[in-house]
C-alpha positions in Angstrom: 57.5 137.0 90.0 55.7 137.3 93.8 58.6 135.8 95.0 61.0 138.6 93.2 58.4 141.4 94.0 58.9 140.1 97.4 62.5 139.9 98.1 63.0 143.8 96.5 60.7 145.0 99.3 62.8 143.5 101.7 66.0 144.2 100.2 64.5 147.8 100.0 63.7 147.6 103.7 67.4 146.3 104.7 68.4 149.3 102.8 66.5 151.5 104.7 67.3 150.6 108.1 71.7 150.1 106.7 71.0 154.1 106.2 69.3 154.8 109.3 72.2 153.0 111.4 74.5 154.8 109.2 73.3 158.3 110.5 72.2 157.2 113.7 75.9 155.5 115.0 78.1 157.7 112.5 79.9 157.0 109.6 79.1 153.8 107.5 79.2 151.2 110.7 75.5 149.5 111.0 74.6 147.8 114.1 74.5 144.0 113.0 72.4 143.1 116.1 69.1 144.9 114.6 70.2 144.6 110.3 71.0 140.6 110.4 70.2 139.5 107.0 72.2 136.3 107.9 73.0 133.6 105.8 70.9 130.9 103.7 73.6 128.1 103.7 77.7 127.9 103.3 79.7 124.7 102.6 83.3 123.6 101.4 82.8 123.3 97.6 86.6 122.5 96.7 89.5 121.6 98.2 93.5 121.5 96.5 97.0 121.7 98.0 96.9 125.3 96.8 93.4 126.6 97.3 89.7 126.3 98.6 86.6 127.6 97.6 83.4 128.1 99.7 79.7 127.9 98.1 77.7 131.1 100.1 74.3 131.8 99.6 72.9 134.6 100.8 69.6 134.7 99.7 70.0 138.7 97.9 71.7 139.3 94.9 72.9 142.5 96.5 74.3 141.0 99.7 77.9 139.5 99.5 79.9 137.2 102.0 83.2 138.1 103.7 84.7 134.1 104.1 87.5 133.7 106.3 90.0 130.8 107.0 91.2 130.6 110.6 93.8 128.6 113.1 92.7 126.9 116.0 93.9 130.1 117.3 91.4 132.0 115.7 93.7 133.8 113.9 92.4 134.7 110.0 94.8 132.6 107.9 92.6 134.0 104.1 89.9 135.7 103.6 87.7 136.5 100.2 84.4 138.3 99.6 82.3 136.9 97.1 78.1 137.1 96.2 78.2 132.6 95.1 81.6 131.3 95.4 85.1 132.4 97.0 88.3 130.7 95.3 90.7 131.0 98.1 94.7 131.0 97.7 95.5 128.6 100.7 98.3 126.2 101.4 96.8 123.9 103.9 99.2 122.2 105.8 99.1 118.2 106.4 96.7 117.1 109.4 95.6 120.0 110.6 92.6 121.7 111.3 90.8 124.5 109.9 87.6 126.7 110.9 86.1 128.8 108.0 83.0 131.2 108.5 80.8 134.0 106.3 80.0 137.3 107.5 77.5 138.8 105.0 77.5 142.7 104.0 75.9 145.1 101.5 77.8 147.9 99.9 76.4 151.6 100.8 78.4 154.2 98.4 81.3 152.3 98.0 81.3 151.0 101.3 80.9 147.9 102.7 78.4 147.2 105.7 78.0 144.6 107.6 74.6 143.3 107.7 74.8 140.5 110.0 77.2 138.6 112.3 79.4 136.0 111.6 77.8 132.2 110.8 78.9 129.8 113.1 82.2 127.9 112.6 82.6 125.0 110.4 86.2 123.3 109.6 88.0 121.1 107.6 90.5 118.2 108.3 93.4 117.0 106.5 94.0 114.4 107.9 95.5 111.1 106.4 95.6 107.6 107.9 99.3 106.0 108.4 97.7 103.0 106.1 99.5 99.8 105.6 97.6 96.7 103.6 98.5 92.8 103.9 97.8 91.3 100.5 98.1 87.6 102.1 95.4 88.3 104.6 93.2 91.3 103.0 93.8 92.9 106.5 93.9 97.1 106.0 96.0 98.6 109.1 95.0 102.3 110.0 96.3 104.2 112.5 95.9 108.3 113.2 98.3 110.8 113.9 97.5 112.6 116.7 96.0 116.1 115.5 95.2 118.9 117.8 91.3 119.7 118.3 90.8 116.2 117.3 89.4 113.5 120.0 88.6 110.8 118.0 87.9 109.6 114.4 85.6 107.5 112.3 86.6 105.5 109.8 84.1 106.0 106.6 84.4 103.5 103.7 82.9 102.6 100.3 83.3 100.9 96.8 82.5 104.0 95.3 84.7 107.4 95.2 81.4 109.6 95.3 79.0 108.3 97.5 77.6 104.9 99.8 80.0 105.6 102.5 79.8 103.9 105.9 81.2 104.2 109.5 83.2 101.3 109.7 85.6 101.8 113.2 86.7 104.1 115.6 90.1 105.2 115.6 91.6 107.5 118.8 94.3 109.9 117.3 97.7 109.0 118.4 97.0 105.7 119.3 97.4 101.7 118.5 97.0 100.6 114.9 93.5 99.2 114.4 92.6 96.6 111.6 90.2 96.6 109.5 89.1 93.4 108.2 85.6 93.7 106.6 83.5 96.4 104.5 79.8 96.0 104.9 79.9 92.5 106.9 82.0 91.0 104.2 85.8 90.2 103.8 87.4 92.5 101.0 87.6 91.1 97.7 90.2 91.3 94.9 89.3 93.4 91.9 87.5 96.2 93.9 88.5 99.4 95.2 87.8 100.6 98.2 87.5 104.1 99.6 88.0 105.6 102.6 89.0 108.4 105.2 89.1 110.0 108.4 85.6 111.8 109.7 87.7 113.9 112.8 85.4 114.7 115.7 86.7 117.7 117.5 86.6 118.2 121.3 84.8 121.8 120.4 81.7 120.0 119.2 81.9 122.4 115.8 81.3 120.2 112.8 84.2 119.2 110.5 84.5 117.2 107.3 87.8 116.0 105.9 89.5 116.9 102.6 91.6 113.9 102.0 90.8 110.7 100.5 92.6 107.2 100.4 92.1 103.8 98.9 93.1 100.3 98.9 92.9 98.0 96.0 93.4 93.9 95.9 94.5 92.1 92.8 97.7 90.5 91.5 99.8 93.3 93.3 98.5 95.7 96.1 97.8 98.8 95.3 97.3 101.8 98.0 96.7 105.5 97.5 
């Protein structure tokens, strides 16, 4: 209850000051620089060949999130206001790279104000390896299409779809196969799946994840995904 008693007087506050900048600069444009509410936390929730959806929280159930989707260009591809969770439409095309960020704003009589700046960029890859598996040898070949933004590439691995992955190699986009021989300082067994995929680092420095995610699988018969 403090806590609630505590966040009305500040929303009450913001409130106060998004009407003074009102009257002060004209019309319903506040000055972000001295009503920054900012932002909590945003992340990539989901990711399909048709859509993605962003997690936002603002901290205020009254202040909202504009998200947008963006080129390397800096161009806004999609964009989506939500208070929790934006479901974009957005055909992502394959390895590329994509910056999203979260503006937050409040609504004064209809209106919407920004009350802060924009977040700082984060992205999203999809890129895939060019993957090729010996069965004879248990030797996984990798190599990376050369993406722009991207200068190099990690290669994260694990036995489990969810979680326990590892940095197993270095890959440079565009370049010679590598081979991967071992998970975890062991050869790769039959019967086990194993996960992986591409962790892009971009020559920007701004932090990117990737969306797509491949495995290998020894037996009887070779299986890759």
């Amino acid at each position: 209850m403090k806590k609630e008693a505590v966040n009305r007087v500040r929303m009450a506050m913001m409130m106060l000051i998004v009407c003074f900048a009102c009257i002060s600069f004209g019309g319903f444009k506040a000055n972000a620089a001295s009503v920054s509410m900012g932002l909590d936390s945003f992340e990539l929730a989901y990711f399909s060949d048709s859509s993605i959806s962003v997690r936002i929280n603002t901290g205020y159930s009254d202040v909202w999130g504009e998200v947008q989707v963006l080129d390397l260009s800096m161009n806004v591809l999609a964009t989506k206001d939500a208070v929790s969770y934006a479901s974009i439409p957005f055909a992502a095309g394959m390895n590329q790279v994509y910056y999203y960020r979260v503006r937050p704003f409040t609504k004064v009589s209809g209106v919407k104000v920004y009350v802060g700046d924009y977040s700082p960029l984060k992205a999203f890859s999809t890129l895939r390896f060019k993957d090729k598996a010996s069965k004879k040898e248990k030797v996984l070949k990798l190599k990376c299409p050369a993406v722009p933004g991207v200068v190099s590439v990690t290669v994260m691995m694990s036995t489990s779809r969810s979680s326990g992955y590892k940095a197993i190699a270095k890959v440079r986009p565009g370049k010679a196969t590598r081979k991967i021989k071992k998970f975890a300082g062991r050869a790769f067994k039959n019967y086990t799946y194993y996960y992986f995929y591409p962790q892009p680092t971009l020559a920007n420095g701004v932090p990117c994840e990737n969306v797509r995610l491949q495995s290998v699988y020894w037996s009887r018969r070779l299986v890759t995904r």
